[in-house]
Biopython code that builds the backbone (N, CA, C, O; Angstrom):
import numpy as np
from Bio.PDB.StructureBuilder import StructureBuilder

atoms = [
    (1, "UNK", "N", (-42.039, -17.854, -14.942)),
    (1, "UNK", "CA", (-40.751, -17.224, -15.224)),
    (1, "UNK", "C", (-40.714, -15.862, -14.526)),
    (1, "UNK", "O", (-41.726, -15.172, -14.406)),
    (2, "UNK", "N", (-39.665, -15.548, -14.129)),
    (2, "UNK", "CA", (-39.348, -14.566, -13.022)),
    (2, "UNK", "C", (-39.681, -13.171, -14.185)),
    (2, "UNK", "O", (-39.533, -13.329, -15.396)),
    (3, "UNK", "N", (-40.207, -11.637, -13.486)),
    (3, "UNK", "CA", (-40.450, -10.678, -14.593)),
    (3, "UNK", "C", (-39.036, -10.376, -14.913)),
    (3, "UNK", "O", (-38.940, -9.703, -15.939)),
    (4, "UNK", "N", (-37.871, -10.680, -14.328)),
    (4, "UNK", "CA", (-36.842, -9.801, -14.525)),
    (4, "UNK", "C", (-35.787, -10.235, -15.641)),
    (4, "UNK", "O", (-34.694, -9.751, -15.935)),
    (5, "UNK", "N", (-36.615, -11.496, -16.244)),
    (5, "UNK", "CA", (-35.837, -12.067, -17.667)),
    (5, "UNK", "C", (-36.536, -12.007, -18.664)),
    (5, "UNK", "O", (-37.743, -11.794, -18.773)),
    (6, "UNK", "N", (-35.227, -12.333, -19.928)),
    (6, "UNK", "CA", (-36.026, -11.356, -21.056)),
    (6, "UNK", "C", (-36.887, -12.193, -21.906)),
    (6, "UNK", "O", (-37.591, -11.736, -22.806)),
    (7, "UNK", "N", (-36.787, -13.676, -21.525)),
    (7, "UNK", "CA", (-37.894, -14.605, -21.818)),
    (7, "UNK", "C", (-37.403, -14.949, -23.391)),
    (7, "UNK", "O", (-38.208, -15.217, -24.283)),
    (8, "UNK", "N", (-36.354, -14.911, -23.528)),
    (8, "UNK", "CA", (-35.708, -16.018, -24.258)),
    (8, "UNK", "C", (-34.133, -16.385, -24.224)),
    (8, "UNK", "O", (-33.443, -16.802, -23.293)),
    (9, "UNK", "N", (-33.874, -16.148, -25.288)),
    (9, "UNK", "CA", (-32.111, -16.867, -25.098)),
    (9, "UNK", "C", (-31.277, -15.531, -24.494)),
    (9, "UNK", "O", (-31.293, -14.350, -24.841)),
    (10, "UNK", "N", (-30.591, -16.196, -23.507)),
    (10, "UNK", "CA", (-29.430, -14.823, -22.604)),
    (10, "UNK", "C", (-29.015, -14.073, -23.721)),
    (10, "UNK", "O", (-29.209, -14.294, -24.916)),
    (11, "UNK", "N", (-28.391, -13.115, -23.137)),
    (11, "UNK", "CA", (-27.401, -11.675, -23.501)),
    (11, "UNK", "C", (-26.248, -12.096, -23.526)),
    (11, "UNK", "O", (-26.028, -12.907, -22.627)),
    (12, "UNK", "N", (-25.391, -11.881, -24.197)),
    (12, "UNK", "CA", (-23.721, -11.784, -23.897)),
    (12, "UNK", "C", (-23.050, -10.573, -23.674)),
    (12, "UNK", "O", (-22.737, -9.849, -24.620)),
    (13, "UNK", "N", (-22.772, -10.252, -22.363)),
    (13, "UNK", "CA", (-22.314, -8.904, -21.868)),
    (13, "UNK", "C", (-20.588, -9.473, -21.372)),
    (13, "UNK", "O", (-20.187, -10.631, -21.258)),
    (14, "UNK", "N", (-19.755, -8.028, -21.132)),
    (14, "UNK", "CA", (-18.320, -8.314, -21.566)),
    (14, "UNK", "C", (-17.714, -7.825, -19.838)),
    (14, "UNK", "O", (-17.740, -6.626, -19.562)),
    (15, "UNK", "N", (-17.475, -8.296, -19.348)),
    (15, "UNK", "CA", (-17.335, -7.562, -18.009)),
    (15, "UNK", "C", (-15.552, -7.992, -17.688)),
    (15, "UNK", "O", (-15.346, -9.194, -17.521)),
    (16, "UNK", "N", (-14.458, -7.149, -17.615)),
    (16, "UNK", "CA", (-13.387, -7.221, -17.515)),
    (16, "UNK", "C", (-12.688, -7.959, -19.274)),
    (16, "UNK", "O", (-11.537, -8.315, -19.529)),
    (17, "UNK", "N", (-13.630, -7.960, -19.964)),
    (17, "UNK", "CA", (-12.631, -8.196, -21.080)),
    (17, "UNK", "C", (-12.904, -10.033, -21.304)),
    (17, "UNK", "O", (-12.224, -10.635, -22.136)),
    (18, "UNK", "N", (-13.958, -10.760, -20.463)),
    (18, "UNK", "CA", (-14.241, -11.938, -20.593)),
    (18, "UNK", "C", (-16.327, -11.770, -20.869)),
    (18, "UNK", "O", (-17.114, -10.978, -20.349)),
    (19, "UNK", "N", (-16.506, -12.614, -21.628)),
    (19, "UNK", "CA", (-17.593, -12.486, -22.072)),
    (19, "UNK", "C", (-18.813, -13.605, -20.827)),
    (19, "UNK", "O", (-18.418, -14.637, -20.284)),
    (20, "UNK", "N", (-20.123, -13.068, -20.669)),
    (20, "UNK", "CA", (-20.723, -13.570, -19.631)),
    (20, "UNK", "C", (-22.455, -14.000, -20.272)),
    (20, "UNK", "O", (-22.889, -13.181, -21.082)),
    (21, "UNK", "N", (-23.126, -14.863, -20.034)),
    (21, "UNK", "CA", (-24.154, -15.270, -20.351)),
    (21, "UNK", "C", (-25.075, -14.103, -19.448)),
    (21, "UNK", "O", (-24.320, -14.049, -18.477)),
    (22, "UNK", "N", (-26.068, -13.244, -19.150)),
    (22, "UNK", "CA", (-26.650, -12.546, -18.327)),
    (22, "UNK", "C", (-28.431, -12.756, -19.166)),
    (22, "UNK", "O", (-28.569, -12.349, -20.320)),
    (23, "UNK", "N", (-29.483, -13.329, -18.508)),
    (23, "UNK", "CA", (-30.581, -13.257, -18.602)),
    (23, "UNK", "C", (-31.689, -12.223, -17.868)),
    (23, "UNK", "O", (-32.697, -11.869, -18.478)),
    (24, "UNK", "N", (-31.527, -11.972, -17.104)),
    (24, "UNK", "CA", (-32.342, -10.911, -16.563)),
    (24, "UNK", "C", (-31.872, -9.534, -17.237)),
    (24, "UNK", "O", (-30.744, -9.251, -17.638)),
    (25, "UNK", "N", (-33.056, -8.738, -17.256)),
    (25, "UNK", "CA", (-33.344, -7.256, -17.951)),
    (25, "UNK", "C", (-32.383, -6.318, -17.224)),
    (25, "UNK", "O", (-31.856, -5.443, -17.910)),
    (26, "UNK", "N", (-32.083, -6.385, -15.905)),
    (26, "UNK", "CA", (-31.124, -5.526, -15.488)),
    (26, "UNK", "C", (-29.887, -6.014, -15.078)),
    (26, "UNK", "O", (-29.756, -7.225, -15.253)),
    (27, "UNK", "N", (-28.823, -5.355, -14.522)),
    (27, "UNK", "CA", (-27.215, -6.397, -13.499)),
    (27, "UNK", "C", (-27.434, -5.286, -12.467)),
    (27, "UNK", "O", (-27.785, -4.145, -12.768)),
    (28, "UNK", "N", (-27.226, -5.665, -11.379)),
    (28, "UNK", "CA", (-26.874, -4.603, -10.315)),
    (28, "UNK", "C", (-25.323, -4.534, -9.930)),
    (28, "UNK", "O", (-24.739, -5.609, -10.064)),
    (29, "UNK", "N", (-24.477, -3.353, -9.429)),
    (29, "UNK", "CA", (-23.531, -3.180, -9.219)),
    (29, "UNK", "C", (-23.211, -4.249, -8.174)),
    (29, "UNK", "O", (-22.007, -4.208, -7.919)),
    (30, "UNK", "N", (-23.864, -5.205, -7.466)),
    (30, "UNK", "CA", (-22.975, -6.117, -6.667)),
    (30, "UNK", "C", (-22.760, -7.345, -7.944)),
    (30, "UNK", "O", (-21.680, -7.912, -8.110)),
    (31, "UNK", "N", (-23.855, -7.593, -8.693)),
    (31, "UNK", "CA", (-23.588, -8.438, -9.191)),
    (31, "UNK", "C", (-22.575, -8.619, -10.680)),
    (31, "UNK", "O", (-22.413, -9.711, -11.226)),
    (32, "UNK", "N", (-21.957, -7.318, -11.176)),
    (32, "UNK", "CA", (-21.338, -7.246, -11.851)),
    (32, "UNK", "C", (-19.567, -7.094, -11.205)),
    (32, "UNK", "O", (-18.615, -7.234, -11.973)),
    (33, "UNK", "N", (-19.408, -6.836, -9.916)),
    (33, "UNK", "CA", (-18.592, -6.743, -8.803)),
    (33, "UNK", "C", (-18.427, -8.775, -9.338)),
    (33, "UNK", "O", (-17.545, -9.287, -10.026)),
    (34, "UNK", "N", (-19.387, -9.305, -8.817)),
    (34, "UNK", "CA", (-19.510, -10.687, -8.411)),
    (34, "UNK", "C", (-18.570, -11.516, -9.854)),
    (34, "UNK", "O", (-17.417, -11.919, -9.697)),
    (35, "UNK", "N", (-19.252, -11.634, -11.067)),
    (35, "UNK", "CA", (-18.601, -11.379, -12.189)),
    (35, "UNK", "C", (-17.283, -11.435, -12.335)),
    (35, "UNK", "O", (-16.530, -12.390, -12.525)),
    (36, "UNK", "N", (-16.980, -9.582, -12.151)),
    (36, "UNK", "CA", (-15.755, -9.726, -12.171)),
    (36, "UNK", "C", (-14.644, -10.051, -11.726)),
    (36, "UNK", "O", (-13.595, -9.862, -12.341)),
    (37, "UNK", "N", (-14.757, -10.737, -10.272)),
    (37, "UNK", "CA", (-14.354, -10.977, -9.088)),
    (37, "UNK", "C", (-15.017, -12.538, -8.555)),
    (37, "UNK", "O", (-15.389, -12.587, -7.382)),
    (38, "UNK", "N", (-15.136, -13.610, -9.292)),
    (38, "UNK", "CA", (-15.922, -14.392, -8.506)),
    (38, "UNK", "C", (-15.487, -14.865, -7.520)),
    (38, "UNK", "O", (-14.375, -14.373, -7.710)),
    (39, "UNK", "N", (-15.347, -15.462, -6.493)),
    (39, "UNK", "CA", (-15.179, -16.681, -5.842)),
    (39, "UNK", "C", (-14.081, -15.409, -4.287)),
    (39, "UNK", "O", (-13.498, -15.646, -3.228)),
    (40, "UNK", "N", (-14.362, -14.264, -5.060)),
    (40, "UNK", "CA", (-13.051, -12.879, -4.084)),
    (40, "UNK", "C", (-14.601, -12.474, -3.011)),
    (40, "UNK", "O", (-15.497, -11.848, -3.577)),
    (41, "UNK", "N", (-14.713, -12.703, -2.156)),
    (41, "UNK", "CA", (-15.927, -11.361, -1.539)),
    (41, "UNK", "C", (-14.875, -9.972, -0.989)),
    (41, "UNK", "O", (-13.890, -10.014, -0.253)),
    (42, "UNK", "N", (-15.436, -8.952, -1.574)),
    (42, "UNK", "CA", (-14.585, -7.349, -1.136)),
    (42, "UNK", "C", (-14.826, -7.749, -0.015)),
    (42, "UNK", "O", (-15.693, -8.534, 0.367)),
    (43, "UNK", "N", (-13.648, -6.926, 0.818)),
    (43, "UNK", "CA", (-13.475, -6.856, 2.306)),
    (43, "UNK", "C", (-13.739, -4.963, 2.834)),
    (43, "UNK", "O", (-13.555, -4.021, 2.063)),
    (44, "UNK", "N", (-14.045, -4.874, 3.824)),
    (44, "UNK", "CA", (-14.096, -2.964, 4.460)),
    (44, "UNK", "C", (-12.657, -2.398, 3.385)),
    (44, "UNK", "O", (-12.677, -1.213, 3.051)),
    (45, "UNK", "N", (-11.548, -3.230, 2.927)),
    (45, "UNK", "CA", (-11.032, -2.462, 2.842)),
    (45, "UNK", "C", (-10.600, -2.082, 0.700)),
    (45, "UNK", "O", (-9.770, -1.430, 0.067)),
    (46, "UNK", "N", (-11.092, -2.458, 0.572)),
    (46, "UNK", "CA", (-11.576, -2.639, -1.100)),
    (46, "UNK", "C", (-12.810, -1.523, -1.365)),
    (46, "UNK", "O", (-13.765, -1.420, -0.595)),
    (47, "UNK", "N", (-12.680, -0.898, -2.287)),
    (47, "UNK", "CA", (-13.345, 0.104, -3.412)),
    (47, "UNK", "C", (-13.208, -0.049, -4.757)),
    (47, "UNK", "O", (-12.180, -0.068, -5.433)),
    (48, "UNK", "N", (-14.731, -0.192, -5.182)),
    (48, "UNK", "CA", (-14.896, -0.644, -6.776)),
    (48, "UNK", "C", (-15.581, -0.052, -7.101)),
    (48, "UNK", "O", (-16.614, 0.384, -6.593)),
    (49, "UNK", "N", (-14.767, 0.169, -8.739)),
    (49, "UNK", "CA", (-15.522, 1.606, -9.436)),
    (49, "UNK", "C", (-16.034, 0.623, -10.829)),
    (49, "UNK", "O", (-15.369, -0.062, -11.605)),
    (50, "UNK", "N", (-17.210, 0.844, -10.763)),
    (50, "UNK", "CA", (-17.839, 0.032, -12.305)),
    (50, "UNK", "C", (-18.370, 1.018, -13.078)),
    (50, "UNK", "O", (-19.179, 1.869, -12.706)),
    (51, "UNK", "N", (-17.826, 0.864, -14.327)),
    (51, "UNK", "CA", (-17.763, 1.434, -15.380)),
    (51, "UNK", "C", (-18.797, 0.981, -16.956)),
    (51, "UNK", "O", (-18.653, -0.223, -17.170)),
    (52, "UNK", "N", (-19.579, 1.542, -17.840)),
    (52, "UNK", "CA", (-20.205, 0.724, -18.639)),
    (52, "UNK", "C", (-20.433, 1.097, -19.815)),
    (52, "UNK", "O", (-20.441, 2.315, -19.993)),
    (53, "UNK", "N", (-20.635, 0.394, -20.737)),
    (53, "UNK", "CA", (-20.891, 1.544, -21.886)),
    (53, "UNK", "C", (-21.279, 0.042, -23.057)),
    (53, "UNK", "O", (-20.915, -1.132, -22.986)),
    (54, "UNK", "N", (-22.040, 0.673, -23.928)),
    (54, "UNK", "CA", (-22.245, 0.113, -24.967)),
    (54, "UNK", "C", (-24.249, -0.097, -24.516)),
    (54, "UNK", "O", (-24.963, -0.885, -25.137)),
    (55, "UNK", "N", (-24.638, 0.573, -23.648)),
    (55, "UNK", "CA", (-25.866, 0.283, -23.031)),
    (55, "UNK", "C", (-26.798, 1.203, -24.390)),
    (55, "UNK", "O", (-26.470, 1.833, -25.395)),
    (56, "UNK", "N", (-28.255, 0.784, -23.625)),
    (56, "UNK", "CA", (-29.515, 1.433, -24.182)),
    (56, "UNK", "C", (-29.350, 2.613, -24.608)),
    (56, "UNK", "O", (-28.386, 3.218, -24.140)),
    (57, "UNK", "N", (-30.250, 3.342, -25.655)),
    (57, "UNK", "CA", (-29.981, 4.537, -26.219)),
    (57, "UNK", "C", (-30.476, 5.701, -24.316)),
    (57, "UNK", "O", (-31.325, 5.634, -23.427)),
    (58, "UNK", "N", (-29.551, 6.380, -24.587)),
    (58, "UNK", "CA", (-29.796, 7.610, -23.198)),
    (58, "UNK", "C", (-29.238, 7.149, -22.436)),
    (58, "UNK", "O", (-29.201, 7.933, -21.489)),
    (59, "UNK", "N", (-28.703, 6.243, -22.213)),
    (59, "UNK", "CA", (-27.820, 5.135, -21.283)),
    (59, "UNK", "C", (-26.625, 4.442, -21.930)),
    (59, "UNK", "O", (-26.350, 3.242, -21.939)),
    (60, "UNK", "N", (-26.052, 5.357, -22.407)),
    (60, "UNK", "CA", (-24.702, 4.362, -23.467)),
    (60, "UNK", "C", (-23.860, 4.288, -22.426)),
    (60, "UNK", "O", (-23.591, 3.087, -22.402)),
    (61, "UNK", "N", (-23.367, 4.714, -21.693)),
    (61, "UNK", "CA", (-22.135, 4.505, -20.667)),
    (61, "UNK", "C", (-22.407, 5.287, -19.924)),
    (61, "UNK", "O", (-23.273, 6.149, -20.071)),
    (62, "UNK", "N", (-21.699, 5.115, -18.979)),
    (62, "UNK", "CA", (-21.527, 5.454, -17.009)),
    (62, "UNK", "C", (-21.128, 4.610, -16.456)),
    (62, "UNK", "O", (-20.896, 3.464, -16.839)),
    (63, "UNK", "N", (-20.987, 5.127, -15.382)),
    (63, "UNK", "CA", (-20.827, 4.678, -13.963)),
    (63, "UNK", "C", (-21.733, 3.855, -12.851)),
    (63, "UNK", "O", (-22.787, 4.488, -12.794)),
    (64, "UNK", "N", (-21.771, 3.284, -12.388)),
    (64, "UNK", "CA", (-22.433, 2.279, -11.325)),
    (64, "UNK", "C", (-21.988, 2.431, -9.963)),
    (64, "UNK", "O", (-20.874, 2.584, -9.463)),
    (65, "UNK", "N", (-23.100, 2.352, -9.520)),
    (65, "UNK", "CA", (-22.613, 2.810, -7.691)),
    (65, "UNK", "C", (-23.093, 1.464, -7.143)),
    (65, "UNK", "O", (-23.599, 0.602, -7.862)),
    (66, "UNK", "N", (-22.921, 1.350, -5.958)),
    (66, "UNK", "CA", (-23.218, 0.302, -4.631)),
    (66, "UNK", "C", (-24.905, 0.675, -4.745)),
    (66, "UNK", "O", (-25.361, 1.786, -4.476)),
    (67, "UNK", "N", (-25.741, -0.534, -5.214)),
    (67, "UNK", "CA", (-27.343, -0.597, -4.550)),
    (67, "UNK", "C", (-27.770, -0.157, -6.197)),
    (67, "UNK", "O", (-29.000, -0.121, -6.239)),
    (68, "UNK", "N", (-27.361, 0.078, -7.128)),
    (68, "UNK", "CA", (-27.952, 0.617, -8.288)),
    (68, "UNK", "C", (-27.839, -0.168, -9.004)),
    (68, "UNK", "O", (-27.067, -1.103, -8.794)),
    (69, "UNK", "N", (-28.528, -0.072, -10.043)),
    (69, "UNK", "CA", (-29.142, -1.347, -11.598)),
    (69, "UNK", "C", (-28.513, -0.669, -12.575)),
    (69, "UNK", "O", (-28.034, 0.450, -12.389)),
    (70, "UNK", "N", (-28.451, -1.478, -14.015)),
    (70, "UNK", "CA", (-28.633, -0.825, -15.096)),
    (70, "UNK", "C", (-29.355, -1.649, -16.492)),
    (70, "UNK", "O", (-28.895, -2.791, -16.499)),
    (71, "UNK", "N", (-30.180, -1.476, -17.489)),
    (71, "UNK", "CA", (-30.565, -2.298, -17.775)),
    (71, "UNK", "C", (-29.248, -2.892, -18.544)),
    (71, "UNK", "O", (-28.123, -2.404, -18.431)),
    (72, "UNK", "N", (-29.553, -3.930, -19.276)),
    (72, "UNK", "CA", (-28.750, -5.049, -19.773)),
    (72, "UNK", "C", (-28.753, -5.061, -21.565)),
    (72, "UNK", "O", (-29.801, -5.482, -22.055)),
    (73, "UNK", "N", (-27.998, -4.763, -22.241)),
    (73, "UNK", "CA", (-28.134, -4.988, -23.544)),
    (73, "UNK", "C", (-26.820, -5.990, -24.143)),
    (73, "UNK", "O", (-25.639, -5.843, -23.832)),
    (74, "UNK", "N", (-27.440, -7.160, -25.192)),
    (74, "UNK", "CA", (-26.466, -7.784, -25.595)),
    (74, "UNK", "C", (-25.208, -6.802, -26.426)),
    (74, "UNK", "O", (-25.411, -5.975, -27.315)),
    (75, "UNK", "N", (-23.829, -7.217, -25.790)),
    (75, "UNK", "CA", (-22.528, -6.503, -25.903)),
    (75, "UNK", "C", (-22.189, -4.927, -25.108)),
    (75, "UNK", "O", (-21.440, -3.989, -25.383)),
    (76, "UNK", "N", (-23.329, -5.259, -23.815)),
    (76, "UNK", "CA", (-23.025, -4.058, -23.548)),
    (76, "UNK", "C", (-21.036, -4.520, -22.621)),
    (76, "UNK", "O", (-20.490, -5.433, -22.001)),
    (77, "UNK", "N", (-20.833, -3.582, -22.983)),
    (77, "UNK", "CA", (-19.105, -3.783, -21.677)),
    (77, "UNK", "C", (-19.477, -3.124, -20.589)),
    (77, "UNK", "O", (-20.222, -2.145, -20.527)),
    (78, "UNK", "N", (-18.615, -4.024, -19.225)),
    (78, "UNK", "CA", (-18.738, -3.410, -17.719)),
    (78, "UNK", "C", (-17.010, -3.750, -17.659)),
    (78, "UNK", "O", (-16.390, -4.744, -18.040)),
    (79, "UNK", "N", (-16.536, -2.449, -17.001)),
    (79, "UNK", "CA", (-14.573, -2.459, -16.868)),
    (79, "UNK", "C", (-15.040, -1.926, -15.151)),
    (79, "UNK", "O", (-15.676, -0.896, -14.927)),
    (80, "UNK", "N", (-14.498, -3.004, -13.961)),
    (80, "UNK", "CA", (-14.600, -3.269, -12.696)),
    (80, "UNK", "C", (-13.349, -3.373, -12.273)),
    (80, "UNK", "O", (-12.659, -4.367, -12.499)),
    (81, "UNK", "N", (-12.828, -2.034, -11.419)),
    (81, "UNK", "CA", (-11.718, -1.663, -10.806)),
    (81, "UNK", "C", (-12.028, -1.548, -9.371)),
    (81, "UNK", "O", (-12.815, -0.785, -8.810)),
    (82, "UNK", "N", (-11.000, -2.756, -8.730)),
    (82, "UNK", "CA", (-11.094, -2.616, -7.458)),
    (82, "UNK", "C", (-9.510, -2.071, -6.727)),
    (82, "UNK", "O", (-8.489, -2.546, -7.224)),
    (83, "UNK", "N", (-9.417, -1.359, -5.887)),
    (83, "UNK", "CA", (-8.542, -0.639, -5.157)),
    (83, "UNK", "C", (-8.793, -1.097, -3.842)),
    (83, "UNK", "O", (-9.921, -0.963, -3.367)),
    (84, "UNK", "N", (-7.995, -1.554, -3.279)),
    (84, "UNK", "CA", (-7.734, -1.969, -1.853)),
    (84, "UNK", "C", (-6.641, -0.694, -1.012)),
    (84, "UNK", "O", (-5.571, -0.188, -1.349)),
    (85, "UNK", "N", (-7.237, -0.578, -0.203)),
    (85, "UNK", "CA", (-6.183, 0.457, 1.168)),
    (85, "UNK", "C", (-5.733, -0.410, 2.111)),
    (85, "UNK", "O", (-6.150, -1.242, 2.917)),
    (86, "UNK", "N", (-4.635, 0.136, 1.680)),
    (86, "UNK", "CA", (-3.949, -0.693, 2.981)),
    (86, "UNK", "C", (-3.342, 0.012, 4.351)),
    (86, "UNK", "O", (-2.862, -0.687, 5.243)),
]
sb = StructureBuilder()
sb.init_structure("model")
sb.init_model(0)
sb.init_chain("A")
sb.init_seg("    ")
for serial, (resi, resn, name, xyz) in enumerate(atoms, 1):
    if name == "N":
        sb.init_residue(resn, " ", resi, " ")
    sb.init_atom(name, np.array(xyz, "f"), 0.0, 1.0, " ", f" {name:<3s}", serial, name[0])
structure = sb.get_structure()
């Protein structure tokens, strides 16, 4: 079993207001992008701001950037705003 799961039954984390099965200990900002957005890949001209809260104690909420983790707690919420320029 891979180290990055929590080695038993998934998490239920809330990402746009729909609820998601998540097994591994952390989500990274592409993959909570992915989530909230499935089946969309962002284009150059799209910017997404991920948002979180309900996390680990010292980590209750923030922000998520491009290339960064956060760990994973059951009911944590992720709110994923994408802005396109046109």
């Amino acid at each position: 079993m891979p180290q990055d799961h929590h080695g038993h039954q998934p998490v239920t984390i809330i990402v746009n207001a729909r609820p998601h099965p998540w097994e591994a200990k952390e989500i990274t900002f592409e993959q909570v992008v992915d989530l909230a957005y499935p089946g969309q890949p962002p284009t150059e001209q799209d910017t997404f701001t991920v948002r979180y809260s309900r996390g680990h104690d010292g980590h209750g909420s923030g922000t998520l950037t491009a290339g960064r983790s956060v760990g994973v707690k059951k009911g944590m919420v992720f709110d994923v705003y994408r802005t396109s320029r046109s």
